[in-house]
TORVEX-561974 format. One record per residue (C-alpha): chain; x, y, z; residue number from 1; residue in one letter. Coordinates in nm, 3 decimals. Example, Ala and Ser with C-alpha at 12.3 -4.5 7.8 and 13.67 -1.06 7.14 Angstrom:
<pts>
<pt chain="A" X="1.230" Y="-0.450" Z="0.780" resi="1" resn="A"/>
<pt chain="A" X="1.367" Y="-0.106" Z="0.714" resi="2" resn="S"/>
</pts>
This chain:
<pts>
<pt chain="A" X="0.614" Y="-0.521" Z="-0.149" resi="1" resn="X"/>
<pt chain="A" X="0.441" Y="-0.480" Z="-0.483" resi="2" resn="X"/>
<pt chain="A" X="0.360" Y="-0.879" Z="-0.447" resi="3" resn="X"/>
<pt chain="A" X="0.263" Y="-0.815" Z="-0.113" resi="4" resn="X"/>
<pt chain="A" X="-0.024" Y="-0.587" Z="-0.242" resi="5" resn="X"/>
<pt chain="A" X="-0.134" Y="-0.792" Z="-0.521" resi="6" resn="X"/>
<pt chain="A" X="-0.205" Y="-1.103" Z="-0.287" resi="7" resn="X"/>
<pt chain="A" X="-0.367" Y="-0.898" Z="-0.039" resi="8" resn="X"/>
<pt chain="A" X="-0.613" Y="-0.744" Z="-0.376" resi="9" resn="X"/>
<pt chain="A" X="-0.666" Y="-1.127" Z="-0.490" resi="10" resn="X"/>
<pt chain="A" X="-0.717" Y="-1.212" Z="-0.148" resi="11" resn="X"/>
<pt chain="A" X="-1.004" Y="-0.935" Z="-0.084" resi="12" resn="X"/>
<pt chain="A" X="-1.176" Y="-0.972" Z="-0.431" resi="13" resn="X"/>
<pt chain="A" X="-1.153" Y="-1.400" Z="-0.344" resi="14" resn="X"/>
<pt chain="A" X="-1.341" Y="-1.326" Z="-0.055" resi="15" resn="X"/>
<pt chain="A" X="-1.560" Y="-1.086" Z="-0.211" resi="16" resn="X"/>
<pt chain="A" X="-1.684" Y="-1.338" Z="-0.479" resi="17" resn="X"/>
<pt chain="A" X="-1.847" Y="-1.553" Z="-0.233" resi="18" resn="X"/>
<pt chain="A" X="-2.131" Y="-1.329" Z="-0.169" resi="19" resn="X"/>
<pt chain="A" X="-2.043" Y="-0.970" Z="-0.350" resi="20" resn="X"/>
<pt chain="A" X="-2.188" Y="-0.684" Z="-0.364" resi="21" resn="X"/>
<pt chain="A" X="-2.458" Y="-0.574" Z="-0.599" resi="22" resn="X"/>
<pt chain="A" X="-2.124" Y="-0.376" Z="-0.780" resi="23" resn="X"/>
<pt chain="A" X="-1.908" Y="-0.683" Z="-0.816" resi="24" resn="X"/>
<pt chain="A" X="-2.177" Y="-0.899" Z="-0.917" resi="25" resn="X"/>
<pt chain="A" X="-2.313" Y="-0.656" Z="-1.209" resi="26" resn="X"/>
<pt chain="A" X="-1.875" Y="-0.654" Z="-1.314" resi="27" resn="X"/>
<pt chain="A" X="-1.852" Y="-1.032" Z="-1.301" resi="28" resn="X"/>
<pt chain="A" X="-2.170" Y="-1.076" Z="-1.546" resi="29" resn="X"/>
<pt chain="A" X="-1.961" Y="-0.914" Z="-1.821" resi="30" resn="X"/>
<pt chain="A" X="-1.571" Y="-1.049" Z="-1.752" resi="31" resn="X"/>
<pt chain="A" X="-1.464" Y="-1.280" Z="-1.600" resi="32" resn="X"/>
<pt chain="A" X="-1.307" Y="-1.353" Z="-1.217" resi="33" resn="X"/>
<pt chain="A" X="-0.963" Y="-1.286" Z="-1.426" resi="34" resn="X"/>
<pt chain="A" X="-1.005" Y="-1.014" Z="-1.661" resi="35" resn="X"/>
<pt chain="A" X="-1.124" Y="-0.848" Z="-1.369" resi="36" resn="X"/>
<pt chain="A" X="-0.809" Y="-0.948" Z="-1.123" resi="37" resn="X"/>
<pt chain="A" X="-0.555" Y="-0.949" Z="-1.352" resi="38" resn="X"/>
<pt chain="A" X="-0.558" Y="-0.609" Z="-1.435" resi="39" resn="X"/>
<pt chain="A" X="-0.594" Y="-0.460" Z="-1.064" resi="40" resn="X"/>
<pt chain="A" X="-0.254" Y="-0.731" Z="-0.974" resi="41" resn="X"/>
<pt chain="A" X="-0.066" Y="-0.546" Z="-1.222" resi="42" resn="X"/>
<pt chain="A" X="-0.156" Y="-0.180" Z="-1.116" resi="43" resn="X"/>
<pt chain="A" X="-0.138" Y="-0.310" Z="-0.726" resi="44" resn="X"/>
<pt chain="A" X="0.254" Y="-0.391" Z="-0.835" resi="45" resn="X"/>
<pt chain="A" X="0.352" Y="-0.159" Z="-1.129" resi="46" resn="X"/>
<pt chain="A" X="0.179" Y="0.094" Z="-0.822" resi="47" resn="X"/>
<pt chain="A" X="0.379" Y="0.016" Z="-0.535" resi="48" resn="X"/>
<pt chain="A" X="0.674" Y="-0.018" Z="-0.770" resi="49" resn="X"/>
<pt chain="A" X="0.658" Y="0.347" Z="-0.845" resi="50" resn="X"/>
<pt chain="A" X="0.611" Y="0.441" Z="-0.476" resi="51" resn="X"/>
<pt chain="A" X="0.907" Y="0.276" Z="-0.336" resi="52" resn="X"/>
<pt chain="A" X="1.127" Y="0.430" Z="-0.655" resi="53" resn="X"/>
<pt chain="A" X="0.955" Y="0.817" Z="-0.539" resi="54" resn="X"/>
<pt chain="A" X="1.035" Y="0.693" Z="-0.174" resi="55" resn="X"/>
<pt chain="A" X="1.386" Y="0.579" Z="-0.265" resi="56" resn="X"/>
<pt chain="A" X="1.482" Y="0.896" Z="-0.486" resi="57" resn="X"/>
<pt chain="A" X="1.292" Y="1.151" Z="-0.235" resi="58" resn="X"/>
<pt chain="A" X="1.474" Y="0.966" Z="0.059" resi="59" resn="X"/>
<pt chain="A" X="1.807" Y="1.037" Z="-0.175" resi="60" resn="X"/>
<pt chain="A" X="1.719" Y="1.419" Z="-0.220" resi="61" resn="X"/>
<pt chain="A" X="1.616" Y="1.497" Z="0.097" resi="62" resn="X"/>
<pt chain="A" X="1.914" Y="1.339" Z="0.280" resi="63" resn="X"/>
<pt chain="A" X="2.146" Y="1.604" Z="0.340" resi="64" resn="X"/>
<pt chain="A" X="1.904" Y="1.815" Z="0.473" resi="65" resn="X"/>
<pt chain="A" X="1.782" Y="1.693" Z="0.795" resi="66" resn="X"/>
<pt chain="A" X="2.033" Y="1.426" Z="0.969" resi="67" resn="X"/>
<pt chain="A" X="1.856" Y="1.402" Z="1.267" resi="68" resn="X"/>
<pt chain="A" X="1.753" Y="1.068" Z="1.445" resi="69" resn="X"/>
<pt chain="A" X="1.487" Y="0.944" Z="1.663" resi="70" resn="X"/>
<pt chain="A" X="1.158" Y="0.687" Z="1.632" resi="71" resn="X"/>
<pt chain="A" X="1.388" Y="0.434" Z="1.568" resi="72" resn="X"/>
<pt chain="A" X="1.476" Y="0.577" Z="1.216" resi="73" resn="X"/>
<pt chain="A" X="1.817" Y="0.708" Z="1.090" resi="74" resn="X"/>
<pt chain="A" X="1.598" Y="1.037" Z="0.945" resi="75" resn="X"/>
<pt chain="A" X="1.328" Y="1.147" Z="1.168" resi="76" resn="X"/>
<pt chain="A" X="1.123" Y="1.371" Z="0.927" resi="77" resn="X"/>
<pt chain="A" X="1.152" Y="1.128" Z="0.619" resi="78" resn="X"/>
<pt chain="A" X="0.987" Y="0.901" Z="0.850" resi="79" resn="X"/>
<pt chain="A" X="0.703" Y="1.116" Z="0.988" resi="80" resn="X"/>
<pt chain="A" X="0.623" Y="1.268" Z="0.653" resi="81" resn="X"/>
<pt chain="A" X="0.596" Y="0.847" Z="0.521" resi="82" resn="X"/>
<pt chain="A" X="0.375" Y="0.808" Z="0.891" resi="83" resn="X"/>
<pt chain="A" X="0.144" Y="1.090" Z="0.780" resi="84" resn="X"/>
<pt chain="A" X="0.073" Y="0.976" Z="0.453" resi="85" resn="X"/>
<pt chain="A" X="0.023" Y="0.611" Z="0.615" resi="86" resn="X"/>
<pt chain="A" X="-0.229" Y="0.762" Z="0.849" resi="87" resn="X"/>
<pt chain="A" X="-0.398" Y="0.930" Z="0.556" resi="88" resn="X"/>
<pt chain="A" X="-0.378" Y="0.581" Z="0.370" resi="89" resn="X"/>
<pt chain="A" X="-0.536" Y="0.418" Z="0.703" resi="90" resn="X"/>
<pt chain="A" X="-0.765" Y="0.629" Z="0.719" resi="91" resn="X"/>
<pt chain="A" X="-0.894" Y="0.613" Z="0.361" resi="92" resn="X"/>
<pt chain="A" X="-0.901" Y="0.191" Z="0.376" resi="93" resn="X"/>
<pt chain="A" X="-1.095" Y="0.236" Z="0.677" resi="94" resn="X"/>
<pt chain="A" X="-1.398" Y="0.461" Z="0.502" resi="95" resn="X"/>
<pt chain="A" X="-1.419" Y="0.192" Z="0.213" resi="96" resn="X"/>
<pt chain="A" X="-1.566" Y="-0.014" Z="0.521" resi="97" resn="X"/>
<pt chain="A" X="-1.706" Y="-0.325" Z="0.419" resi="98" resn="X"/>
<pt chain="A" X="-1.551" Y="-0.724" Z="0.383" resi="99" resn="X"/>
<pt chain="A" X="-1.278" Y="-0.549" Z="0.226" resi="100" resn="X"/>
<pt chain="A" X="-1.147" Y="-0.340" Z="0.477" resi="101" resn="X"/>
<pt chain="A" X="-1.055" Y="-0.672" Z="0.649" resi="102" resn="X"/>
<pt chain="A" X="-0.786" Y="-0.754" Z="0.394" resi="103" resn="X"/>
<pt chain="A" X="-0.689" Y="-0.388" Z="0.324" resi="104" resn="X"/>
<pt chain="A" X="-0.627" Y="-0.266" Z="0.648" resi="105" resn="X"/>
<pt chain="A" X="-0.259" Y="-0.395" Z="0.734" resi="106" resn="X"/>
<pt chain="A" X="-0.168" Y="-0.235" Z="0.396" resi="107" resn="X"/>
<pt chain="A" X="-0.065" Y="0.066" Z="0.509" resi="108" resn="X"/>
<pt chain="A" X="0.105" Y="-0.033" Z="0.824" resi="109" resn="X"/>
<pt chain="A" X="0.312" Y="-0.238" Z="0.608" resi="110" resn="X"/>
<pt chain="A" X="0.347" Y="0.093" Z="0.406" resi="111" resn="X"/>
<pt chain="A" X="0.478" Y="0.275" Z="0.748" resi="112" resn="X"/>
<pt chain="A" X="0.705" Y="-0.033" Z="0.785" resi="113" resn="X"/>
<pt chain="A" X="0.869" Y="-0.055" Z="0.457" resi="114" resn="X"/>
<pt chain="A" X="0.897" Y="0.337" Z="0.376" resi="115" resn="X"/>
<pt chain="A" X="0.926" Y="0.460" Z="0.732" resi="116" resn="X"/>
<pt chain="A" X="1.219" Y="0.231" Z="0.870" resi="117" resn="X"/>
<pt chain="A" X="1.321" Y="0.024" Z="0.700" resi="118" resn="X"/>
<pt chain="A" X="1.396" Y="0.227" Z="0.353" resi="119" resn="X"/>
<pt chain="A" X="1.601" Y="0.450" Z="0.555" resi="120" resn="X"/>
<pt chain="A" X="1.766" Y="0.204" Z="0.788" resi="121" resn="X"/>
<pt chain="A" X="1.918" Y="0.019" Z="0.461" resi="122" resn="X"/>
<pt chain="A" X="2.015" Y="0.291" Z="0.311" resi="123" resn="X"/>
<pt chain="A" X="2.267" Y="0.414" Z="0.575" resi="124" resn="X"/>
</pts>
């Protein structure tokens, strides 16, 4: 997933560089295309690294608690607590607005995806 992210952060920066904004422009006078990527791909996958280990080890605690099922997901309220932070996440991509939302935007469905369903479908 983390690779996922870091393609789709090349991806939108790529297509920013074409014609960017007065703030990209002003960051690519002093570094360079890469100094300026390569540090963003690393948080983008050290990042979502971290957030499917939290996922994985709150998933772990949490188990025992609430067994129920429904949405198409072994744990029900795992699964809407990961769909409200997705909507949150949505929401957020949507207010940076702009060329980049374009790229952004099926980040966190793919966050309600991995986390939501899947996580706890492969863990049963």
């Amino acid at each position: 997933m983390g690779l996922f992210f870091d393609f789709l952060t090349i991806q939108a920066l790529l297509s920013l560089r074409k014609d960017p904004p007065r703030w990209l422009q002003n960051a690519l006078n002093q570094v360079s295309f890469f100094r300026l990527v390569a540090p963003m791909a690393l948080f983008t996958h050290s990042g979502w690294t971290f957030a499917g280990l939290a996922a994985g080890v709150l998933y772990t605690v949490l188990e025992g608690d609430d067994p129920t099922s429904g949405l198409g997901s072994p744990f029900v309220s795992f699964t809407i607590g990961v769909l409200v932070l997705a909507t949150i996440y949505l929401a957020a991509t949507a207010l940076a607005g702009g060329r980049i939302r374009g790229w952004m935007m099926p980040s966190p469905v793919l966050f309600a995806i991995t986390f939501g369903w899947v996580l706890p479908l492969l863990s049963d």
